[in-house]
N, C-alpha and C positions, 0 to 999 in steps of 0.2 A: 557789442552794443545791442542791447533787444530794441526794437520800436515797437511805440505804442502808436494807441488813435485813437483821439479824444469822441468821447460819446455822450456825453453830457454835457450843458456849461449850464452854470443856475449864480445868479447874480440876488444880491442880498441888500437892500437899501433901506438905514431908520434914520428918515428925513430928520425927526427930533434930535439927533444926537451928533448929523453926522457923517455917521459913518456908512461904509458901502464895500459889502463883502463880496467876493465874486467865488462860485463856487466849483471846480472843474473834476471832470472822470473820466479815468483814461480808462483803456482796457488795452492789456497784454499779451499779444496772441499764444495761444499756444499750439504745440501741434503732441499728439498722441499717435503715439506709432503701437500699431499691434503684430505682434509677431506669430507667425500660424506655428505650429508644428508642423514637421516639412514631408510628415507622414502621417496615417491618422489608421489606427485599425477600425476596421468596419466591419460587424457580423453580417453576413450574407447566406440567403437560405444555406446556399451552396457549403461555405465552411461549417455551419449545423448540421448536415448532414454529412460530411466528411467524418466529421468527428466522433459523431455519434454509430457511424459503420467503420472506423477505421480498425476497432476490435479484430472485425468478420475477418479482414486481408493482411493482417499485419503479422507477420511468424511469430513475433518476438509473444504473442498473448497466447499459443500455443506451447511455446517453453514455459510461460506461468503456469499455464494447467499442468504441463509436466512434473514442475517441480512442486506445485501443490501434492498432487497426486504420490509423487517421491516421499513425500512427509512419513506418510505411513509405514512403508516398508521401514524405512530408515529411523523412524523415533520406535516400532519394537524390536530394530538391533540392538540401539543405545540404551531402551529401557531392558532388553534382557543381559546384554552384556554388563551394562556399572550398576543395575540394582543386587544379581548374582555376585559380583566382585564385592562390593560394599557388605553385602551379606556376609561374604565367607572370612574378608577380611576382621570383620570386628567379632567374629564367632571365635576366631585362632587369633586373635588379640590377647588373650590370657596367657596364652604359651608362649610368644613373641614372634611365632610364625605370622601372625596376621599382619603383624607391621609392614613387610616387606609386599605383601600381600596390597595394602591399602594403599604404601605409594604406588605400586605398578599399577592399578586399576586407576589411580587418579592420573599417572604418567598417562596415560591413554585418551586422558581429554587433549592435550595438545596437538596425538595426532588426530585424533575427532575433528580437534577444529580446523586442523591442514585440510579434510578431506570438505568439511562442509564449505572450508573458502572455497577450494576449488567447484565444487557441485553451485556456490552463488554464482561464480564467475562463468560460469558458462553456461547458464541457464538464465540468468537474471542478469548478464551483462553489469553485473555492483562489484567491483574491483575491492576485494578485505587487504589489508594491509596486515595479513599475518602470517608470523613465522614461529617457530619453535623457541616456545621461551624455555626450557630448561631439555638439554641434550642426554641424554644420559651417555654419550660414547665422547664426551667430553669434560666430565667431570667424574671425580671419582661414588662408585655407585653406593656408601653408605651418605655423600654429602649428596648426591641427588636426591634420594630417600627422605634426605630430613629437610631440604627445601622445597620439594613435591610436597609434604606434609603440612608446612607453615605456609606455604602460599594460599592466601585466602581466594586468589581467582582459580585456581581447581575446583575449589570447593563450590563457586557461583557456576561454575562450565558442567559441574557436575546436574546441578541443579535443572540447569540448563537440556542438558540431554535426556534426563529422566519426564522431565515436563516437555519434549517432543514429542513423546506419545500421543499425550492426549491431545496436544496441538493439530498431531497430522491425522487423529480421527476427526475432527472437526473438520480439517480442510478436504480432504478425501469425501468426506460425507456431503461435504457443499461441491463438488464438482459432479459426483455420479448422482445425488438428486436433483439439481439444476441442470444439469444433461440427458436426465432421464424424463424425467418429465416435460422437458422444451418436445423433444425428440418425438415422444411418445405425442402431445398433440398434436404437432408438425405434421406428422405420417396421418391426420385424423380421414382425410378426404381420402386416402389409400384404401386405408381399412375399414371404414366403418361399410360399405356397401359389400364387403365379403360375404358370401353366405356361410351360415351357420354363429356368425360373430356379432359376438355383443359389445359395444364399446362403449365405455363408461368409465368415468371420471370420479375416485369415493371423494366425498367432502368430509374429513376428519373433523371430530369432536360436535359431527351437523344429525339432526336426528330426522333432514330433510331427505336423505337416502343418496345414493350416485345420481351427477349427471349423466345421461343418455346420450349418446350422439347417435341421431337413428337417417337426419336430413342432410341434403348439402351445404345446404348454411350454417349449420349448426358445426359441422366441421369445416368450413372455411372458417369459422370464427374460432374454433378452438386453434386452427393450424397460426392465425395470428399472434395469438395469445402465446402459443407454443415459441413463433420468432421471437416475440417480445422477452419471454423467460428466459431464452437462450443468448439472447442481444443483455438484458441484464447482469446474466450471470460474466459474460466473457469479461464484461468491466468490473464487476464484483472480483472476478479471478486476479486481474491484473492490478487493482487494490493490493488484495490480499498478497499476494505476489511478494509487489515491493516495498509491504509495510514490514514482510517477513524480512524479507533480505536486506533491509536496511538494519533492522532489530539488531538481527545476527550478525550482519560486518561491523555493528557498532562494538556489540560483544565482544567477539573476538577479535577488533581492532584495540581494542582495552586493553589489552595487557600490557 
């Protein structure tokens, strides 16, 4: 039963007629219950600056630059190995030597990709769900041949390793310039008071000339600048890192 409690009464009287209206208003309590959340996250300088130096101390942004850095060596195996292969294959294609020629070099993506799961998984902690889609020590070797040929995912894998190359000059080239140059202003307060040494800074495409660093200010301010590029880069790396190794486990989780 809810109770009320009257807050009005207004009474209505037309002598000429009669009649006599009485007019009442209740009101219905109500109650409103607010419920908090029983936790509440809160930014705190402290967690901003956790976060934004967790880079500097955390190992795991070390194995990113590792395995950035790996790009290189490892996309011009892949691009010398299956671009040579694909070559020589379709060259001895007219004689029918190349046939045999073409599946073995695309047989070869599958173990590519056994090798690159494993270099994700233990570099990048991204677990690939892959295993060897066609055995050749299980099936007989002219029917591997001709299903190595028709499988359209060799052919994407292939694709795949050939365009490593240029992948891991790009990554290679953003880790030794973003570490060369943090580095090199970092040390600025070091080096600039050496005698015989000139420290300067070129400003590309500027027809203002290099910066000088000849005072201490001028290289404490470069040495900041220097942490900052270096503090950029390490979250640039570990971006780059796990946009790679996501890419690639999706890849060769496809099959």
């Amino acid at each position: 039963m809810v109770s009320t409690e009257r807050v009005v009464s207004i009474v209505v009287s037309l002598p000429a007629s009669g009649l006599k209206m009485s007019i009442e208003i209740y009101c219905v309590p109500t109650r409103i219950h607010l419920k908090m959340p029983s936790h509440s996250t809160e930014f705190t300088p402290d967690s901003g600056h956790k976060r934004l130096w967790s880079p500097v101390t955390d190992p795991q942004t070390y194995r990113n630059v590792a395995f950035l850095l790996l790009r290189l060596p490892l996309g011009v195996g892949y691009f010398t190995v299956f671009l040579t292969g694909l070559a020589i294959g379709v060259a001895l294609t007219p004689v029918l030597v190349g046939i045999p020629v073409l599946g073995f070099v695309l047989g070869l993506t599958d173990y590519a990709s056994t090798f690159e799961a494993k270099v994700i998984s233990r570099l990048l902690g991204i677990e690939v769900g892959h295993t060897l889609v066609h055995d050749p020590t299980t099936e007989p070797l002219v029917s591997y041949i001709k299903t190595i040929l028709t499988d359209p995912q060799s052919y994407l894998l292939v694709g795949y390793f050939l365009v490593s190359l240029f992948v891991g000059i790009g990554t290679f080239l953003f880790v030794v310039v973003v570490a060369s140059l943090g580095m090199a202003l970092i040390v600025a307060p070091l080096v600039y008071p050496l005698p015989f040494t000139q420290y300067e800074i070129p400003l590309f495409d500027s027809g203002a000339g290099p910066i000088v660093i000849n005072t201490l200010p001028e290289a404490v301010v470069a040495s900041l600048v220097g942490l900052a590029v270096l503090l950029v880069g390490f979250h640039g790396s570990n971006l780059l890192a796990t946009a790679h190794g996501r890419v690639t486990a999706f890849l060769l989780a496809n099959q």
